[in-house]
Every structure is written in C-alpha cells, then in structure tokens.
C-alpha positions, 0 to 999 in steps of 0.5 A, a space after each residue: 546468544 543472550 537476549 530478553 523479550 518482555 510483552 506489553 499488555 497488548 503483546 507487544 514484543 519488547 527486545 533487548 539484547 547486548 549487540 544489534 546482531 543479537 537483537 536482529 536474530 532476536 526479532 526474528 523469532 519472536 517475529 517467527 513465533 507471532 507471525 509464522 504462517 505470515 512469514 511463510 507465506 511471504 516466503 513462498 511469494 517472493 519466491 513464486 511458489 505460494 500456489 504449492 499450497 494455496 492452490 490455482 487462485 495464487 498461480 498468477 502472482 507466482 508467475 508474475 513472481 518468476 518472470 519478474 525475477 524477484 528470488 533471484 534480484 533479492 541474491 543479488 542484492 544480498 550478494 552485493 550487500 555482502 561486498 559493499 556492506 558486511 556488517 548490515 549483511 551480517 545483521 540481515 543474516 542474524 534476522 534469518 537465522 533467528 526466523 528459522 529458530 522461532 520456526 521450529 519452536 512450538 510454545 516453548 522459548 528457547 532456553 537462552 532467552 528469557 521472555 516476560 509476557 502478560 499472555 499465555 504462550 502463543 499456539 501454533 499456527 492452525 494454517 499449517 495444519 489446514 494446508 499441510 504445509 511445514 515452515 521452510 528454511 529461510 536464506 539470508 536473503 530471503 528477507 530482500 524477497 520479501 521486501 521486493 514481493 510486498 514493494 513490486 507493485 507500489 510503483 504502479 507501473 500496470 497503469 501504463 497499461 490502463 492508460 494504453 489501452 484507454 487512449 487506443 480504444 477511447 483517445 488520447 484525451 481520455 488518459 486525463 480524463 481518467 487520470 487518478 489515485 488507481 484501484 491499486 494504490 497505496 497511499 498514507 496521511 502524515 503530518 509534522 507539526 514543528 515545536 512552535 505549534 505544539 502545547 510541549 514546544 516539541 514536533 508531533 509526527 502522526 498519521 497512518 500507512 493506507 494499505 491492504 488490510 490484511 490478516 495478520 497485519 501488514 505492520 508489526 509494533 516492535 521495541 528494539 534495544 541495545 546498547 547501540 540504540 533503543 527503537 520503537 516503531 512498525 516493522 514489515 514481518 520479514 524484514 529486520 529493522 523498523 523502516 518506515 516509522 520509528 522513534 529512536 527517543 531523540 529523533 522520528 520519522 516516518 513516511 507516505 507514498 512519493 507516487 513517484 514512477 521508477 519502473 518501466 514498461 518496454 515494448 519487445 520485439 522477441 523472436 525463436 532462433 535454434 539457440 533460444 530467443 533475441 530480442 531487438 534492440 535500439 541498436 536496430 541488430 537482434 540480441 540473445 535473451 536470458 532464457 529458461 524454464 521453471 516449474 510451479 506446483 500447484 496444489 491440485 492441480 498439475 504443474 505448470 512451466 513458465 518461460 522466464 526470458 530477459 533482455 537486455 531491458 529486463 525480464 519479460 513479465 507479459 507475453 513471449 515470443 508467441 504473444 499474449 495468452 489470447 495471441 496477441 502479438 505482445 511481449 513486456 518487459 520490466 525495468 525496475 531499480 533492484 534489477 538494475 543496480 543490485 541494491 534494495 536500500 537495505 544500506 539504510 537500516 542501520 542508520 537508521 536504528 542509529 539516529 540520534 538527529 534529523 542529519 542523521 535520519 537524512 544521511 541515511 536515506 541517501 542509501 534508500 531505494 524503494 519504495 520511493 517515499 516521502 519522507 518527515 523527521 523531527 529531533 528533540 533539539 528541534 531539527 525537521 526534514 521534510 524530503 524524498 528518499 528513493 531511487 527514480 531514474 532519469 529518463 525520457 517522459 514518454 516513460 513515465 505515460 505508457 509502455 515505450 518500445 524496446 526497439 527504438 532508441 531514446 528510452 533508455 535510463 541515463 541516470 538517477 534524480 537527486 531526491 526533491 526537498 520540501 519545508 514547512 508552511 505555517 509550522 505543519 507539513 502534510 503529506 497526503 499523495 498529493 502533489 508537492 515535493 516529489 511532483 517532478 518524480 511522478 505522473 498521477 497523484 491522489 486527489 488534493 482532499 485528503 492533504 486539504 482536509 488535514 491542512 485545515 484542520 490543523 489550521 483551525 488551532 494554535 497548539 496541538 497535543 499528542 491527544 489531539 491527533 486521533 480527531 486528524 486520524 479519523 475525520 470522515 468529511 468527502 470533500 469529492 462528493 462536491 461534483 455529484 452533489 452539484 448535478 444533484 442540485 441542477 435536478 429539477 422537478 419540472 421538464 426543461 426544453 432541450 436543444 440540439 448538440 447539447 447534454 439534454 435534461 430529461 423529464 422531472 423527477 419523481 416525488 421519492 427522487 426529488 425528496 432523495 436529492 434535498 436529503 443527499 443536498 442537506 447531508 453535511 459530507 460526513 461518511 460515518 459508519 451510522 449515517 444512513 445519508 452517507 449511505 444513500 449518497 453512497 449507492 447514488 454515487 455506485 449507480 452513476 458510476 455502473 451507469 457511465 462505465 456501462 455507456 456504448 461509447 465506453 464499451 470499447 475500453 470494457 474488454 481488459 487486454 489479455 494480460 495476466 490475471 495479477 494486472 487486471 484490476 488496473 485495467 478494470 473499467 468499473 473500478 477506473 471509473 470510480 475513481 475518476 468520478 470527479 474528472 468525469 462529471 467535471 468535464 466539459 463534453 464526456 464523449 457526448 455522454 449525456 450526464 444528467 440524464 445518467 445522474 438522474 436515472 441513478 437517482 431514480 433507481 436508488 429513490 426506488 428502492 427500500 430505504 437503506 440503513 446506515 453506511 457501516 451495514 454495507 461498508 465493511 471491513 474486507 481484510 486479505 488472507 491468504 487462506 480464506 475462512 468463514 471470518 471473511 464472510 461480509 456480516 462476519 466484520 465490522 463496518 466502518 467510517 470513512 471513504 476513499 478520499 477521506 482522511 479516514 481513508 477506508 476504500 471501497 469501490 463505487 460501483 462494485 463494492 462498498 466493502 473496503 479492503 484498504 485502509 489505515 494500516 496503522 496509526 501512530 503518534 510521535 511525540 518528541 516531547 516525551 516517547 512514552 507520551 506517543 501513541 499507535 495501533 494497528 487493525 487487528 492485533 500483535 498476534 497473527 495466529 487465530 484464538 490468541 488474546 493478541 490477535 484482535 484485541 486492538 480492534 476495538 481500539 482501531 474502529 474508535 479511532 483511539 490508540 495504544 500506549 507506546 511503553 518504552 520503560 523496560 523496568 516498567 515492562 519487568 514490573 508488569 510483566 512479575 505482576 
C-alpha cells in the first residue's frame, strides 16, 4: 500500500494515497495513532462491554448497549452493505484494517508510509497503562457501532418518557409546559450566506456542531486525497469519510440537528412460557420473543447477566417480563431505523467525498439515514441546497408524544417521509434547532434564540467575509433572559395589597435586593466570561429554578420512574425545569404557584450572599472522559463565555450547575471563494493522547473565538514539513 500523511503545524493529519481504499486504511491508522484510547473505548461501547475496564459507573449504557442491540444492527447493516454496496463495504473494511495496523504501531511509522510532521512522534496512550487494557481487534463493522452508539440517543426518544411521567403526576397541560430543548440534546449553529452577500461573490457556510465536550474530541480535522477526490473537513473518530462537514474544493456542506422523532417507544406486554417469552401483539394473539442472555464484565466487580428479549416491535431496552428493577409492571421496546431496514447510510459516504456540485451533495443524501440532519450546501458555480437527510417513518402522532402500547393496534410504521426542502431569505439560511423545514418531522425544537440571534446579525451588514464569521460564532447575547428580567422589574420596594385567588406579591425588597434587581435590569444580556452581571443573573436564574422545581405541587414529578440510570437525566426534574424556565414564568397560572413570591425569595437569597465574581469563575468548561483524572477537577479548566441559549452555546444547568458540558464541538468556515481561505478549530487539539504538543494547543484559539487555517496545498505542506 502506498500512502503519505503530512502534518500541519497544528498536527493536522494530512493524507494522500493513490485510491480511495488506500486512503480509507490510511485514516484509519493515523486516526489509530492519534486517537487510540478513544477508538477503544468507542469500540467497547458500541459493543457493551466498556464496564470490563472502565469499571460499575459504565455498566448502564452497557446494558443499554445490549438490550438495544447496537453490535448486532451494525452486522446487519455491514451485511447488508456488503450485498447492496460492495464497493463502500470494501472501503469500511480498509478503514478497519488500517485502525488495526495503527493499533499495533508504538511511535514508529510503518514502513510503506511515509509521514512529514512538525512534531515529534506521538507517545502511547497512558490510559492503556492506567487500565490494563490492551487495543482489541476491530471487525469490518465495527466502525457502523460506532456510529450507531454515538447517534443512539440523538433522537431523544427518553423524552417520551420525561413527557409520560409529567402528564401522569402533574397533567396532561404540563408536557407543553415543560416542552424545550432537553437536558440531553444536542444541537448545532449553521448559517449559509449565498454570493450575492459575500465580499468574494462566493457562499460562506460557518457554524459549529454543540455537542458533549469530550476528551479527546468528538471531531477530528482531516484532509483526505486521491485522485478521485481531495476533502477537508471534521470526521467522527472511527468512522471513515468526512460526514457531517466537508469541503471538497468546489462544493460544501454541512449539517445541525433536524430535531426530528424517528424512534419510538412501545409499551409491552411480556410474559414467561416453558419455551421463553411472548409478547402481545395488535393482533390480540401472543408472539415468541427473540431471547437470550449475555454477560458483562465488569472491572471489579462480579459479572452481571443481561436478559436481551425482542419483539416484534424491536428490543426491549426497559423492564422485562417481571417489570422494572423496583417491580413496576413495565417492559419498553425500541423501534429505530437501523434495526428495521438493515441500513445506517453509510451509502453516502462515498458520494459524498465525490461531490463536485450541490446536485451532487443532494443525490447523496437520499441514501442517508441517521442522524436525521438539516443539512446546507454550496458550489463554486454558485449552487445552494438547503434540506433534511434522514430517514423519519410515517406513523400515527401519538408516536411521536409518549410510549404507545404494543398491544393495540394503529402504531405501526407504514412508511417513510420524503425529507422537507427549504430556500434562502435574503441571501442567508439559518439553521439553529429551531422550527422550519424539518417541523412536520419532529415534536420539541430548541427555543428560536439562537437562530433569531444569528439572523440579525446577519442582517445588520451587506457583505460578509470569511474573517467576519467568528463575531457570529462567539456572540453571547441571552435573549431567554427576557422572562426573568421582567418579574424582576414588577419587584417593587414597597408591600402591594393582595386579593383572593390571585399570585400575591409579598412584602418589599430589601435595600441589597432592590440594588440587585436595577444592576441585573441595567446588564446589557451579555454572558461574557468576565461579567460579574452575568454572574449574578446566573445564581438568580439557579435559585428561582431550585425554587420552583422544589414547590409541593411539583413533588409528584420529582421522584424519576425506575428506568435505568442511562435514561435518567431525561427524567430529572431540576434540570426540566431549567429549561423551560421561559415557559414557566410565561404562563398564565403555573399549578397556582405563586410566582413572584419565588423570583423574590430568589433575589432575596442570592442579595445576601457575598458578591459574586465574574461568570467564568463558576462557568467552567467540564469535558467527558472516559477515565476520569485530577485535570477534570473544577478550577483545573478554563472558564468560559456563553450560555445555553446563546449563539455561544456553552450549556450549564441552572439550578444544579454552572459548569458547561456541552458546547461548540468545533467551529468551522467554508469559503467557496478560495478553500485555503476557510477556517476551523476544535476544543482541544488534533492529538487525543496527554502530553502531546497537539493535544491542547487549539484551545487558546478555541476560548478566543478564533480559528485555524484550513491548508490544503500539499506542496505547501511538503515545504513545511522539510523545514
């Protein structure tokens, strides 16, 4: 195999290789060589089996992992792909192998492949050493688990049942109450700005992918060449191709969260005969489950033996025959695309390395499939597409709200949507979660803030250059704040008489609050790391939402259903109320809770206390790992601007923590203009190992809102590289 990787001065893997299968195996090992530790324990993820090493605290997204079925969809799938589509199996498989060769190198390259780098080489992972664990062997499919184990929870489907279990023990009225953007979500800014509105006569696509931090990063900058095609742009470690953002020289495109619902829960009835389990279907007759038993290892601790059952609905991910761990009478299956159509859109990949046009962007999306996308293009020649790619079933809408049971007939999927279309306004498209074109596809979308935001920013000049897009990416007005600020203004400082049946309005405020409430109603919106007023709005915002989510009357909904630990933080009630907030404050009667009293209180309690320094001293930056260290301690990293509904969308949870563990995944540029002109970063660095030069060496940029210079120029690279 012959094949040359070059490194940019942020040791940005550069590739070149004489065929696409080549360079597939080539991403591989570097990818292996950069991100070994992350590779494995994405492997063992998809594969259940991460508690082996990582110890109890991964023993339920193991068993969610199992009972989901996600090793054994991602055969099918291969299997499938294999059949329909030999020459992208073939390409998977390279990707694969080349994971395995980088697996077994230390700091030595391989001999056929030559490699010109600013750095030294890379040292081996240290988690290894720290875990006993040894890199595993990785099967041509394995990359399809990685995808599906990353994508499994985009859909949200536990909000069915946050929304289940808050209309049975508050009402139905109070899913619309607490409809909004969920603790889980994720989300993303992207806009497209057509020729006609850039300084060059050329489209710009920017934004960034708002994700989990992790460490190492959920994205990794890659170049990839062949004679075939010459791609820039943020893969998935462990999965070949560029996906999600790309630039291919003439066309690029790149994606946010449709929102949409394309999984569902169903309610099943299960019981025990001397041959195994049935399930009852709509037919009104009882059916033969799919049954077996696994075991997971767990590091020490003994193993633990899961039941996987499947109906005919899909696989039971909740409960059993016997009901839920605390005896509840409850089984829940899961009915997702994959599982159904033996397809995970990998179909795509290809073409989409191979696009030259937005036509070409476009055909290659019909073949996608999860996660559901919103999805902007833009060629050299002018062409724009604005639309979803995804797969989304047609079924009945009570699907989409809660779990729906099994046994009764009408919730079956009967179909597929043909993914919505969408066209510019102005000469800019946003897409921010919000409602638009994938509405008829979903159920809840993020608040309109983030989109509105970016909108009027746009709109507040003619022409825009590439360098004029990191102002977009890092604007921290809250336009959410608006709701608190105003029961902040209807504060006054003398006793207002009060009637029956009303929300009364307690006694006046004190000196230190009503000097609080003129500050907080003279901040100017902005979350910036070193605003002591965004801080102080902040700790008031946390102690209204403890507040109202610790009321009598929401108690009921406190006590989360006993489904398992990997579902819970959809059906925590702090975090719920956090964000709906808005909703909360907005509505006319909220159980009779007495609003003004509680914003009061909140303002009385944080008036008393010391004043608080700027919002980056608690607004922290908390990244995953999967092995914790002493780095992940809260003074150990670095605070930050933003908010969750900012467009510098840095998420904490009011009312249980200011540290923020989602946020920009990455941000990029695409110039259509010039590619070399385009710009990106990511969180940390091109290096997932610790003590590398590459492992954090973005952040600077990162925290400042500036970015990297995408090189494309191999002769540039070669040049660098001797020098």
């Amino acid at each position: 195999m012959s094949a040359e990787t070059y490194r940019d001065a942020w040791g940005i893997p550069h590739l070149r290789a004489d065929t696409p299968r080549e360079l597939a195996r080539a991403q591989g090992r570097v990818t292996a060589r950069d991100r070994a530790w992350q590779l494995e324990v994405e492997r063992h993820r998809a594969q259940g089996t991460s508690a082996s090493f990582l110890g109890p605290e991964a023993l339920s997204w193991d068993r969610l992992a199992r009972r989901a079925r996600l090793a054994d969809t991602a055969r099918r799938c291969f299997t499938a792909l294999e059949q329909k589509d030999p020459e992208t199996a073939a390409w998977v498989r390279a990707y694969a192998d080349g994971v395995n060769e980088g697996l077994t190198e230390t700091t030595h390259p391989a001999p056929n492949h030559r490699t010109l780098t600013h750095s030294t080489p890379t040292p081996p992972a240290p988690e290894f050493a720290r875990t006993g664990l040894a890199p595993g062997h990785w099967d041509p499919w394995t990359p399809l688990g990685v995808w599906l184990a990353t994508h499994i929870l985009f859909a949200g489907f536990p909000a069915k049942l946050w929304r289940e279990h808050v209309a049975t023990h508050l009402g139905p009225e109070a899913v619309a109450l607490f409809a909004a953007d969920g603790p889980g979500t994720a989300g993303s800014n992207g806009w497209l700005v057509s020729g006609e509105r850039t300084t060059t006569g050329h489209a710009l696509i920017a934004g960034d992918p708002h994700r989990f931090i992790e460490d190492p990063g959920v994205y990794q900058q890659i170049h990839l060449s062949c004679p075939e095609f010459d791609v820039v742009g943020l893969a998935v470690p462990g999965v070949p191709g560029v996906a999600h953002f790309g630039h291919t020289g003439t066309v690029a495109w790149a994606i946010t969260n449709a929102m949409a619902d394309y999984q569902d829960l169903y309610r099943e009835r299960l019981r025990r005969t001397g041959a195994g389990v049935e399930a009852l279907g709509a037919d009104g007759t009882w059916h033969r489950a799919a049954r077996h038993t696994e075991t997971i290892h767990v590091a020490g601790e003994d193993t633990v033996e899961v039941e996987i059952i499947e109906t005919d609905r899909g696989p039971v991910i909740a409960g059993g025959p016997e009901g839920l761990d605390d005896g509840t009478p409850a089984a829940l299956s899961l009915r997702y695309p994959p599982r159904v159509t033996a397809d995970l859109g990998f179909g795509a990949l290809l073409p989409l390395l191979r696009a030259r046009r937005v036509a070409d962007v476009d055909r290659a999306l019909d073949a996608w499939a999860e996660p559901v996308n919103v999805v902007q293009a833009a060629d050299t020649e002018g062409g724009l597409l604005h639309r979803v790619a995804g797969r989304v079933p047609v079924r009945p809408a009570a699907n989409g709200l809660r779990p729906v049971p099994a046994w009764e007939p009408g919730h079956e999927w009967t179909g597929w949507h043909t993914p919505p279309r969408a066209g510019l306004t102005e000469g800019v498209a946003v897409m921010a979660n919000q409602r638009g074109p994938s509405t008829p596809l979903g159920v809840e979308f993020a608040a309109p803030h983030r989109a509105d935001r970016i909108a009027a920013l746009l709109a507040g000049k003619e022409h825009w250059s590439a360098s004029d897009m990191p102002a977009i990416h890092t604007d921290t007005h809250l336009a959410s704040a608006t709701p608190l600020l105003d029961h902040l203004a209807t504060l006054t400082t003398e006793t207002t008489p009060t009637t029956a049946n009303t929300e009364t309005t307690p006694t006046s405020l004190t000196p230190n609050a009503a000097a609080l409430r003129d500050r907080l109603l003279a901040w100017d919106r902005r979350m910036d790391a070193d605003s002591a007023d965004a801080a102080a709005y902040a700790a008031v915002r946390s102690a209204v939402v403890r507040r109202l989510a610790a009321h009598p009357v929401l108690a009921p909904a406190a006590v989360a259903p006993a489904y398992p630990e990997v579902l819970q933080p959809w059906l925590a009630l702090v975090p719920r109320v956090a964000y709906a907030l808005e909703h909360l404050l907005r509505a006319d009667d909220l159980y009779g809770i007495d609003r003004a009293a509680t914003v009061r209180a909140a303002l009385e309690e944080i008036a008393g206390r010391p004043p608080a320094g700027p919002w980056g001293d608690t607004h922290r930056l908390a990244p995953w790992r999967a092995l914790p260290t002493a780095a992940t301690a809260h003074g150990d990293e670095p605070g930050l601007s933003g908010d969750h509904d900012c467009v510098l969308c840095t998420s904490p949870v009011p009312g249980l923590t200011d540290r923020a563990a989602r946020g920009p995944a990455a941000r990029y540029v695409w110039d259509l203009a010039d590619r070399e002109n385009s710009r990106w970063v990511v969180p940390h660095g091109a290096s997932g190992v610790p003590g590398s030069p590459h492992h954090r060496d973005q952040q600077p940029l990162w925290l400042d809102g500036e970015l990297a210079p995408v090189v494309t120029d191999f002769d540039r690279l070669t040049k660098e590289s001797d020098d």
